[in-house]
C-alpha positions in Angstrom: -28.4 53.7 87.3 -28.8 51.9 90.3 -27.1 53.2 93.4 -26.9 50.0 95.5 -26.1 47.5 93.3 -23.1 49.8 92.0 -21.5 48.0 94.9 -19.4 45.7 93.2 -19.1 42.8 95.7 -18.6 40.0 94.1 -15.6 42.4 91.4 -14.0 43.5 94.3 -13.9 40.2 97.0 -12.5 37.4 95.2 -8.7 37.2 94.7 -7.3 34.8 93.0 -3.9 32.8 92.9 -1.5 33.5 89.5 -0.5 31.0 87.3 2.8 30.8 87.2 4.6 29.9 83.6 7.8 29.4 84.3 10.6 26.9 81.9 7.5 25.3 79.7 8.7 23.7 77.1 5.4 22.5 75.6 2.7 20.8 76.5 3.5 17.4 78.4 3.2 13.9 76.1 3.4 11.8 79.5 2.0 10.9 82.8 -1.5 9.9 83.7 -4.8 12.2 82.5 -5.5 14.8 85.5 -9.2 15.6 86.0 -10.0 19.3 84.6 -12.6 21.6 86.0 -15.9 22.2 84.2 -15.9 25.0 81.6 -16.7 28.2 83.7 -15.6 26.3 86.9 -13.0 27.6 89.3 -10.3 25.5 90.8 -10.8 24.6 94.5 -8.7 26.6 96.7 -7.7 29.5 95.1 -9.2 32.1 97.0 -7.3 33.2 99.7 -9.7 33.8 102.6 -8.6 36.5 105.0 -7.6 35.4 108.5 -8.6 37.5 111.4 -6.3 37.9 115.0 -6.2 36.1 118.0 -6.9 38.4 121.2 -4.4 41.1 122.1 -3.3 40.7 126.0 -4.8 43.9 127.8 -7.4 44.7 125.6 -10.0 46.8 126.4 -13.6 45.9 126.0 -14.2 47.8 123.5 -11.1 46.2 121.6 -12.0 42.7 122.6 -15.7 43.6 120.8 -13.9 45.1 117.9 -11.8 42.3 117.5 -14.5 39.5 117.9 -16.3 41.3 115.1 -13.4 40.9 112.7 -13.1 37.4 113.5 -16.0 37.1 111.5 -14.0 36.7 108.1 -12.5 33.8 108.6 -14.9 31.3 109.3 -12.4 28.0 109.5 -13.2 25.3 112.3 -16.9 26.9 113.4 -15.6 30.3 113.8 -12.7 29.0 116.2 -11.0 32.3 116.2 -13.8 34.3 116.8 -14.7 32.1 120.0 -11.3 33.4 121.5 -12.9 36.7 122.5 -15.7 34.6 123.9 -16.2 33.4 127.9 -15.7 29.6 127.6 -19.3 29.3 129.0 -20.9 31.4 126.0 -17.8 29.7 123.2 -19.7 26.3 123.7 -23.4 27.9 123.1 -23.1 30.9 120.5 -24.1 29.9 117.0 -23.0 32.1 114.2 -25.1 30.1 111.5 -27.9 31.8 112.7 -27.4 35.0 110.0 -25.0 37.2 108.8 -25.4 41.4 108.7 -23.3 43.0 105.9 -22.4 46.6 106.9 -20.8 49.3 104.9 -17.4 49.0 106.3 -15.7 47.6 109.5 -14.1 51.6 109.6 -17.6 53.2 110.2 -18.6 51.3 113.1 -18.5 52.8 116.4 -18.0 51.4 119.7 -19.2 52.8 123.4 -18.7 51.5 126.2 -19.3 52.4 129.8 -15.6 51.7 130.6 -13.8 54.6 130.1 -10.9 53.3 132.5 -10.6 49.9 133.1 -6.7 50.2 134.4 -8.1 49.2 138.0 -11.1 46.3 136.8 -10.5 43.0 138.9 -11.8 39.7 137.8 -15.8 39.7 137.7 -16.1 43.0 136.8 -18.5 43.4 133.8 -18.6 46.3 130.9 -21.5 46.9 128.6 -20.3 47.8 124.4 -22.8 49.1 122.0 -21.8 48.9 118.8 -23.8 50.9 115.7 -23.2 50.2 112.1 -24.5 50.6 108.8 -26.4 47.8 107.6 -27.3 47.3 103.4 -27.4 43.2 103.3 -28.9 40.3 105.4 -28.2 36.4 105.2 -30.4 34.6 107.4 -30.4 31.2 108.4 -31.1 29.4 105.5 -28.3 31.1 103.7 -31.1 33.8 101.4 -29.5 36.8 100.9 -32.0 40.4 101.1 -31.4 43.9 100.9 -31.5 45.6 104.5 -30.7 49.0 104.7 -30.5 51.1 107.7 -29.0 52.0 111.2 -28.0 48.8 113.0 -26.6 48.2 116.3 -25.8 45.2 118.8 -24.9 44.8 122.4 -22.1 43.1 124.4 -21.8 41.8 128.0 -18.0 41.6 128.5 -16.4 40.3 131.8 -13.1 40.6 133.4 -11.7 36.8 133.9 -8.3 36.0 134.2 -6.9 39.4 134.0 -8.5 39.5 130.2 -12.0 41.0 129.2 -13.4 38.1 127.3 -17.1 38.7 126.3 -19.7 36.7 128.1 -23.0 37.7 126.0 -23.3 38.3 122.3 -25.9 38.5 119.8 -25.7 34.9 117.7 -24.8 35.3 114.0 -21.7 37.6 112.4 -21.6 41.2 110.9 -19.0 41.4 108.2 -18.1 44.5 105.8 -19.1 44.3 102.2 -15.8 44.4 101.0 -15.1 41.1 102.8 -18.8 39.6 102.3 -18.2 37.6 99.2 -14.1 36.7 99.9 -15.6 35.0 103.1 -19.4 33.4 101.9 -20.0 32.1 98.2 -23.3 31.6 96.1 -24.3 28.4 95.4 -27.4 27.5 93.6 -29.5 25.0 95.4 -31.8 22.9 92.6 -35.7 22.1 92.7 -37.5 20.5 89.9 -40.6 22.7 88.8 -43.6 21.4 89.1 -43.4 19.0 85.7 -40.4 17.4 87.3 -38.4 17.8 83.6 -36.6 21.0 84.2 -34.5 22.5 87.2 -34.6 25.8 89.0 -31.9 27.3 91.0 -32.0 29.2 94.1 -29.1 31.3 95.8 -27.8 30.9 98.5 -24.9 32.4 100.5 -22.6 29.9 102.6 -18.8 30.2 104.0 -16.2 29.4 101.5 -14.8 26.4 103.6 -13.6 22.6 102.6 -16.9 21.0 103.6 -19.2 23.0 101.8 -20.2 19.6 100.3 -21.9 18.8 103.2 -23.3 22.4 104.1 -25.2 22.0 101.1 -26.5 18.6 100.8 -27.9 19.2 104.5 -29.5 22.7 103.1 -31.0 20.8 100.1 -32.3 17.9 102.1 -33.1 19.5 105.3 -34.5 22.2 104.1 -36.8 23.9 101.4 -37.0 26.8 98.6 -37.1 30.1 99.6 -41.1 31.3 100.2 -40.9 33.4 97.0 -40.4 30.4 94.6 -41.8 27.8 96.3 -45.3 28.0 94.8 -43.4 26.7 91.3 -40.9 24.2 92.2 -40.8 20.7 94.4 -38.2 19.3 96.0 -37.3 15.2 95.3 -36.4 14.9 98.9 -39.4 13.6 101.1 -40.0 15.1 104.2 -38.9 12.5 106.0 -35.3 11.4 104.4 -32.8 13.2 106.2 -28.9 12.9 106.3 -27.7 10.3 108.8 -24.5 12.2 109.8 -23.1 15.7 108.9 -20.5 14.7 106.7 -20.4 14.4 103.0 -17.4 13.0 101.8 -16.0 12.9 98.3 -13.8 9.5 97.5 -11.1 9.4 95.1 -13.2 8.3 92.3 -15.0 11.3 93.1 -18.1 9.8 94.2 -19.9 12.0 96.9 -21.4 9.6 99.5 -24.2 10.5 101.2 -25.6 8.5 103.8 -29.7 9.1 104.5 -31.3 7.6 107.3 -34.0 4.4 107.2 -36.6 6.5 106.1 -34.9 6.2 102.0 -35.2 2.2 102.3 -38.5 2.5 101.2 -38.9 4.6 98.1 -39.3 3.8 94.8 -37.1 4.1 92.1 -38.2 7.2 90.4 -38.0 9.5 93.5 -34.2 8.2 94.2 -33.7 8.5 90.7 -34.9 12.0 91.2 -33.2 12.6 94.3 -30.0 11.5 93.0 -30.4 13.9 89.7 -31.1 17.0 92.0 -28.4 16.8 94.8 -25.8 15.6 91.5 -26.9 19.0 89.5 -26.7 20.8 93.0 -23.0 20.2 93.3 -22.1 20.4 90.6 -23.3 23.8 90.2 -21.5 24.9 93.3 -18.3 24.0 91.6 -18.1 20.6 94.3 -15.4 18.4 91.8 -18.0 14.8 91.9 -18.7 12.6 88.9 -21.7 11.1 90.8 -23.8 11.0 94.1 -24.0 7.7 96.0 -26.5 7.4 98.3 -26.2 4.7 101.4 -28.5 3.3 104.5 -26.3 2.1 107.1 -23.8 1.7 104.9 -24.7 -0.1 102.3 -25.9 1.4 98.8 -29.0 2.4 97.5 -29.7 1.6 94.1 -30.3 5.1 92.5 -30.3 6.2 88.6 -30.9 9.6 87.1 -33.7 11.0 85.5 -33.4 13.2 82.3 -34.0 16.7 82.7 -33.9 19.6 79.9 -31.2 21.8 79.9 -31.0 25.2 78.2 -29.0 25.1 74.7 -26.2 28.2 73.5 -26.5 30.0 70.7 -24.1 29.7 68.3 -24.6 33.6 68.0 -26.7 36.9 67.9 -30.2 37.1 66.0 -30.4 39.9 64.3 -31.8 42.2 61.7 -28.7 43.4 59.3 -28.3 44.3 55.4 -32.1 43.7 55.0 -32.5 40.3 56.9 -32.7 38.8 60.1 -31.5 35.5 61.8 -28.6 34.1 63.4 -25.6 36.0 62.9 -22.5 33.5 62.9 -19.0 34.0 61.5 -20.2 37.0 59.6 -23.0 35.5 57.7 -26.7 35.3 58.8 -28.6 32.3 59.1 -32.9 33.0 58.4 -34.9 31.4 60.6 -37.3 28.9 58.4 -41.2 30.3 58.8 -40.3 33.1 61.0 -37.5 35.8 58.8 -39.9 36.3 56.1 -42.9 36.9 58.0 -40.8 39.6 60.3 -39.4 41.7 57.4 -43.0 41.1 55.4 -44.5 43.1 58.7 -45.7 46.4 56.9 -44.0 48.4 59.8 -40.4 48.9 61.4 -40.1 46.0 63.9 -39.1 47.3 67.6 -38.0 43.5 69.7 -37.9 40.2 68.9 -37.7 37.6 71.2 -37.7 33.8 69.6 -38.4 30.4 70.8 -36.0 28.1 71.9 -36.6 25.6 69.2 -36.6 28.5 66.3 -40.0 27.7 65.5 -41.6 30.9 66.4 -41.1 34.5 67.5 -42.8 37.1 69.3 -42.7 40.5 67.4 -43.5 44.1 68.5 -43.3 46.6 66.1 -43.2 50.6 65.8 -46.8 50.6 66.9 -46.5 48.9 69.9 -48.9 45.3 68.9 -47.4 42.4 69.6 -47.2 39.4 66.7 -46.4 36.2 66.8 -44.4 35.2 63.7 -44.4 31.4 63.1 -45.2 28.5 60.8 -45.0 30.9 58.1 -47.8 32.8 59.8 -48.3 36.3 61.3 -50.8 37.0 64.3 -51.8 39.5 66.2 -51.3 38.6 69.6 -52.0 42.2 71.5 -52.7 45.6 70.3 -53.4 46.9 73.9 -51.5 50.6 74.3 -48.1 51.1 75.8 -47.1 47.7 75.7 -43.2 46.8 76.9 -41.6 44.4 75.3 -43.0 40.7 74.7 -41.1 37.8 76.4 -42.0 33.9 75.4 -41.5 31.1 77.7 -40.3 27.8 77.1 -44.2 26.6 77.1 -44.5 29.0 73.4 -46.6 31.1 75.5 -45.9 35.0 74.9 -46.2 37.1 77.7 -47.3 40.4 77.3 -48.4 43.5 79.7 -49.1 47.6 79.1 -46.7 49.6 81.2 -49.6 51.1 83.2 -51.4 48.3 84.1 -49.3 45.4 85.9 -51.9 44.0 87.1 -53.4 42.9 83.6 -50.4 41.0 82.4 -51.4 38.1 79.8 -50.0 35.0 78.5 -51.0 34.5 75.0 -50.7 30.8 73.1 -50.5 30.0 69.6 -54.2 29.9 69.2 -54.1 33.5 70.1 -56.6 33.4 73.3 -55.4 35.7 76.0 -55.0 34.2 79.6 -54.9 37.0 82.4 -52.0 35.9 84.8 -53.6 36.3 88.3 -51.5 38.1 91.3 -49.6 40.1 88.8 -47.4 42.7 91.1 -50.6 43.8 92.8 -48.8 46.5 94.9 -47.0 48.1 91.2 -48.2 51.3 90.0 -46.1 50.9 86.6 -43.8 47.8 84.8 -41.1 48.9 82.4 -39.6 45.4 81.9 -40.5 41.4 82.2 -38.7 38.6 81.3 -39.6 34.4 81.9 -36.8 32.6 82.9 -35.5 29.4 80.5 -37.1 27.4 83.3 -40.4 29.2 83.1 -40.5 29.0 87.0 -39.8 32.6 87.2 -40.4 36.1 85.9 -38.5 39.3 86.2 -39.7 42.6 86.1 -38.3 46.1 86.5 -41.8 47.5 88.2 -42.0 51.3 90.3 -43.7 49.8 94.2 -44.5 53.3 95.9 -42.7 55.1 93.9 -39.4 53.5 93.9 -38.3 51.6 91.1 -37.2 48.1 91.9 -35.9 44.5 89.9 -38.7 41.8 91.2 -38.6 38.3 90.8 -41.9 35.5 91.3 -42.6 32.8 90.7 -44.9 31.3 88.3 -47.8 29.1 88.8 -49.4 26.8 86.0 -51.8 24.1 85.5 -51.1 20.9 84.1 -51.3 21.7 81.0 -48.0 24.4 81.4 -50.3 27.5 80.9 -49.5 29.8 83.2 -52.1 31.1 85.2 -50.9 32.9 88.4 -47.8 35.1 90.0 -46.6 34.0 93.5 -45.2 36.4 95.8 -43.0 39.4 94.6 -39.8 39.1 95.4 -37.5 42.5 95.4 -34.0 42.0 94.3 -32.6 45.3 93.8 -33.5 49.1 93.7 -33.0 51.4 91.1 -32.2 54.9 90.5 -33.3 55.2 87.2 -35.1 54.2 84.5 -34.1 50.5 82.3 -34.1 50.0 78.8 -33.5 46.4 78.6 -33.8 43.1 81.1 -32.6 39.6 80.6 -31.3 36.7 82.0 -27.6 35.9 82.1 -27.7 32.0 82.8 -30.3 30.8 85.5 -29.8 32.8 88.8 -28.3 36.1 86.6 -30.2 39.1 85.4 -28.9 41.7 82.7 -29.9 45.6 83.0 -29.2 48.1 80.9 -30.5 51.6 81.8 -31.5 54.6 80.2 -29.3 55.7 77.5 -28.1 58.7 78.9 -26.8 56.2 81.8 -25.5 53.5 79.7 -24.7 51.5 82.7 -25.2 48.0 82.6 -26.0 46.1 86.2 -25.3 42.4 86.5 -27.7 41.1 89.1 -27.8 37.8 91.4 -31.7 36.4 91.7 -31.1 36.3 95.8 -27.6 38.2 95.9 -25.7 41.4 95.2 -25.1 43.3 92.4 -22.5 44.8 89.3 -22.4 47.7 87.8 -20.3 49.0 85.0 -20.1 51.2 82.5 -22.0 50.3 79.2 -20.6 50.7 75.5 -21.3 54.8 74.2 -25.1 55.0 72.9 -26.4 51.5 74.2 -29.4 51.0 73.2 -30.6 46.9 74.0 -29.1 44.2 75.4 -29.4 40.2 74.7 -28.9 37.7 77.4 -27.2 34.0 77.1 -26.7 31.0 79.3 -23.6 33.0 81.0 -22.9 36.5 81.8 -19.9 36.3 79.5 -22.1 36.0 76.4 -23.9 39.3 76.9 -24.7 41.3 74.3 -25.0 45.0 73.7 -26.3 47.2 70.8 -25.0 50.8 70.0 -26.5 53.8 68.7 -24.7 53.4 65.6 -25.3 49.9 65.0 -22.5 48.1 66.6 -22.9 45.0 68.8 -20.5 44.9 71.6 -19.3 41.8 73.5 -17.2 41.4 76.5 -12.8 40.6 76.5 -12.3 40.5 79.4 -12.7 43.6 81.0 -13.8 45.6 78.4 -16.1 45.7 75.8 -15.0 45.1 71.9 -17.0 45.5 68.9 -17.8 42.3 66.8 -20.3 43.1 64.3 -21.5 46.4 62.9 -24.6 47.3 60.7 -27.1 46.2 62.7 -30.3 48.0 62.8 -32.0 45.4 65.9 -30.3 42.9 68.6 -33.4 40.2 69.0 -33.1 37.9 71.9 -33.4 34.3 72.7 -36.5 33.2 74.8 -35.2 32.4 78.8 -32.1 34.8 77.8 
């Protein structure tokens, strides 16, 4: 169990608005067809966003501070409120944007001045405030979230002027609780192609909750690039030269997002607008921004732009797994074998452990009691490692099956259908032990759950291949998220979402952001393994006594019992 991400941010922030079901009748039969939201899409404007105070008359300095550092939650008109506090020379220069420091809680911060009374302070007269806090969380910048934990503290000039202390020097950038953090600033998932162009990759970021978020993102996307960590796998569409020729993004009625690019655009050729177009589209879209398309302009006139296909991760219909004797999808009650794979896993000769299968069905990578690891397939059976303490196999979307001992990180293999081992270069050099990996649907990135000096931690990279898709290097490691204790189970809940599950006698199953914070709740009695799915609502979880649990809401309810192993889907 993981102490930090039992912070549940994002379960306590966001407040939403009741629907109100008052006098229906039925459903209405006229009037014109209203534009619904996306499945898994939240209507604009239902968050209520706190609002902080204007300055009191005769505050103190230390209460002017205080204040000023509330202001920070409600980021409407560039921080207008918060510039209240502010000398009119330093309201025109400071630039919150620059970062944001999430502390524990706006009551644990302490303020010192040397004021003590400032009953007789005339106009000029200046006060210093030091204000300490507890710091867990950074945003910088670019909008990346990180983990940060430790003492904190900034300092503040504040000046008598006009009979009111107004502050006249500030650190740039906000603090803001963690309560607050994620009712004020939203994730959205900025898209790169990977390096084939045919698939796209997410990565967080954190950015106010505010009407032009439109335009805060399509100047982040074009303006700016992936976070270090992931940028050895993915590209951006954008050249380096194409920039946005004003800071506004607006939507039309038609909901066409126009977005006009400077001179630089006239001159590309069709497949990188095509591209362009196809990554800022999937961009907003994936904030939740209510477009149909992206219409790019040059001094206002269009630029002829199409889309380019790009492959999307498919749902299961339902769980795999082994029940009454068989395995395969379970749907509706019955299960469904899997052609060339079913046979060959219960024909195995031992008691099979995991099960991870391919996204087209065609294959699956088996460990069994012994600890090898077999690729079952084509009616086939092969050995694919029988190196010790192996953890359990993951396969990418390139049907290559990743493999690693727990003891030895560092000699983590990617194993093709023609069974020839390729060592994965860069493999969590600083890791004394891995308990966990798991390829994304993208194959762009890997999790791990890995112990770095002995602490045990939930790493992302990113992954490096040649041209051919086999994968032959780790970029950077990329901590997400600390752990207290040991993990049974990892998998990916969409494409920015990781699923824990931690030792049995925990049971506590963590949802994790890939760049943000993280859940924590209790799991089902006896949980034993976990499946992901394209969302966190379609995660799975087995029980001791053979019972797969599902999430209503917010509990967990049994849906099928008798099952003797939960198998997952590769990239889930």
């Amino acid at each position: 169990m993981t102490a930090r991400t039992r912070r549940t941010l994002r379960g306590l922030a966001i407040a939403t608005a009741a629907l109100l079901l008052s006098a229906c009748t039925g459903l209405p039969t006229t009037g014109d067809v209203q534009r619904g939201n996306p499945l898994g899409a939240s209507p604009e404007g239902q968050d209520f966003l706190p609002l902080a105070s204007d300055p009191v008359d005769g505050a103190g300095p230390e209460e002017i501070v205080e204040g000023f550092m509330e202001a920070a939650i409600t980021p409407a008109d560039n921080w207008d409120t918060a510039r209240r506090f502010l000398t009119p020379e330093l309201a025109s220069t400071w630039r919150p944007n620059t970062g944001v420091s999430i502390d524990v809680s706006a009551a644990t911060r302490s303020f010192v001045s040397n004021v003590e009374d400032d009953s007789e302070a005339e106009d000029g007269d200046t006060a210093d405030v030091r204000v300490a806090f507890d710091q867990i969380a950074s945003v910088d910048a670019t909008g990346a979230y990180s983990e940060a934990f430790g003492a904190s503290n900034s300092a503040f000039v504040v000046e008598r002027t006009k009979g009111q202390w107004r502050i006249a020097e500030a650190p740039d950038g906000v603090v803001i609780d963690e309560s607050r953090f994620a009712r004020v600033y939203d994730d959205y998932a900025l898209q790169y192609f990977d390096q084939t162009w045919k698939r796209l990759v997410p990565d967080v970021r954190w950015f106010p909750r505010r009407a032009t978020v439109a335009t805060t993102i399509a100047q982040s996307l074009i303006g700016g690039a992936p976070r270090p960590w992931l940028d050895p796998a993915v590209q951006s569409a954008f050249p380096q030269e194409v920039q946005l020729a004003r800071d506004a993004v607006p939507i039309d009625p038609d909901q066409i997002a126009d977005v006009a690019l400077n001179r630089a655009a006239l001159g590309l050729d069709p497949t990188t607008l095509a591209r362009m177009r196809t990554q800022l589209q999937a961009t907003l879209v994936a904030a939740g921004v209510q477009i149909d398309q992206v219409r790019f302009t040059v001094d206002g006139r269009a630029l002829e732009a199409g889309v380019v296909e790009v492959v999307t991760d498919t749902a299961d219909a339902g769980s795999l797994v082994i029940k009454d004797g068989t395995f395969g999808m379970l749907v509706g009650g019955e299960i469904t074998p899997i052609p060339g794979v079913t046979d060959q896993i219960l024909n195995a000769g031992q008691p099979v452990t995991a099960i991870d299968v391919s996204v087209d069905s065609s294959r699956a990578a088996v460990q069994l009691i012994d600890g090898h690891v077999w690729l079952a397939g084509d009616g086939g059976f092969d050995e694919l490692d029988a190196r010790p303490s192996l953890v359990r196999p993951s396969l990418d979307p390139y049907d290559y099956t990743w493999s690693v001992p727990s003891n030895a990180p560092a000699a983590l293999q990617a194993i093709g259908s023609d069974v020839a081992p390729q060592t994965i270069a860069g493999a969590w050099p600083e890791a004394s032990t891995v308990s966990a990996i798991r390829v994304s649907a993208d194959g762009a990135r890997v999790a791990a759950v890995v112990v770095i000096g002995g602490e045990r931690w939930i790493v992302v990279s990113s992954v490096i291949r040649d041209e051919t898709g086999l994968p032959t290097e780790l970029g950077p490691t990329e901590p997400i998220a600390q752990l207290d204790g040991s993990a049974v189970g990892l998998v990916w809940l969409g494409a920015d979402r990781l699923g824990l599950l931690t030792d049995p006698g925990d049971r506590m199953v963590v949802t994790q952001v890939v760049g943000g914070p993280g859940e924590t709740e209790v799991g089902p009695t006896g949980a034993v393994s976990i499946a992901g799915a394209r969302a966190a609502t379609g995660l799975r979880v087995l029980g001791a006594e053979g019972a797969v649990f599902a999430r209503t809401g917010s509990a967990w309810s049994e849906s099928v019992t008798g099952v003797s192993l939960l198998a997952t889907r590769a990239g889930h």
